[in-house]
C-alpha positions in Angstrom: 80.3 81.0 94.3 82.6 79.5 91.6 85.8 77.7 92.4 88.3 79.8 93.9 91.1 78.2 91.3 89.6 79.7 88.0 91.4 81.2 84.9 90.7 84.9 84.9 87.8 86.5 83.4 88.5 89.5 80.9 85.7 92.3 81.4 85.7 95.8 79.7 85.6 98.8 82.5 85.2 102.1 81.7 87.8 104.8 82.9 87.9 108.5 82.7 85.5 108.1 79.5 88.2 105.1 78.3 87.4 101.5 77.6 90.1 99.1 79.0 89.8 95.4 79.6 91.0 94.0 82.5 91.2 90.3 83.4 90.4 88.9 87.0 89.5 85.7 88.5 85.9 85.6 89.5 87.2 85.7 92.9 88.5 89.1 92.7 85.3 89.9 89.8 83.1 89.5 93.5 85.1 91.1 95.4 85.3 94.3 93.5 81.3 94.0 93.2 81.3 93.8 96.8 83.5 96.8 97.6 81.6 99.1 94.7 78.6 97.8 96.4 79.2 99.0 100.0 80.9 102.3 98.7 77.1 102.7 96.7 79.3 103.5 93.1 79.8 101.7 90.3 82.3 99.4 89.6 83.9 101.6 87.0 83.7 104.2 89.4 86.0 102.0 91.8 88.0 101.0 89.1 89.0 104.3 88.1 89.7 105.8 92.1 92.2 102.4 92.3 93.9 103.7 88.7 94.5 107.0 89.7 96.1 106.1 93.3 98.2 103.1 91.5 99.3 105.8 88.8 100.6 107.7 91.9 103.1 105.0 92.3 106.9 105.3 92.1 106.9 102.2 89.9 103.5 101.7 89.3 101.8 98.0 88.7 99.7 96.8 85.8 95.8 97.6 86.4 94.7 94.2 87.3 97.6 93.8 90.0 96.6 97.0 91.0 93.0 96.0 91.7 93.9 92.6 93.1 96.6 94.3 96.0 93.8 96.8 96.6 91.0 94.2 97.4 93.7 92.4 99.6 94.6 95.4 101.6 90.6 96.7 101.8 89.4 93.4 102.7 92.0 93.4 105.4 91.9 96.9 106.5 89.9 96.7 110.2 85.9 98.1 109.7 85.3 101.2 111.3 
């Protein structure tokens, strides 16, 4: 596992048939991995279900914050 204090990483996703790039640490690069992982989808796929509840927002955050308060929340969200 890299160093949790790492400049962020830009990576190109996919989105509704849309290139973006977002840029993460490697931190959150593994943690998005690991959630696509144990929903069995892409991370794209994952990518794009965070976009469309962030774009749902009343003021909604920038893609990569978007992701970032997501993983925080999952991580910490009790495993049925």
């Amino acid at each position: 596992m890299p160093p949790p204090y790492h400049p962020p990483v830009k990576r190109s996703v996919q989105i509704a048939g849309h290139k973006t790039s977002i840029s993460l640490e490697p931190l959150f690069w593994d943690m998005l991995k690991d959630a696509a992982d144990q929903r069995g989808i892409a991370i794209n796929a994952l990518v794009g279900r965070i976009d469309a509840e962030r774009i749902k927002a009343d003021t909604p955050p920038g893609l990569a914050g978007a992701i970032r308060v997501w993983l925080v929340t999952d991580a910490s969200a009790p495993n049925d």
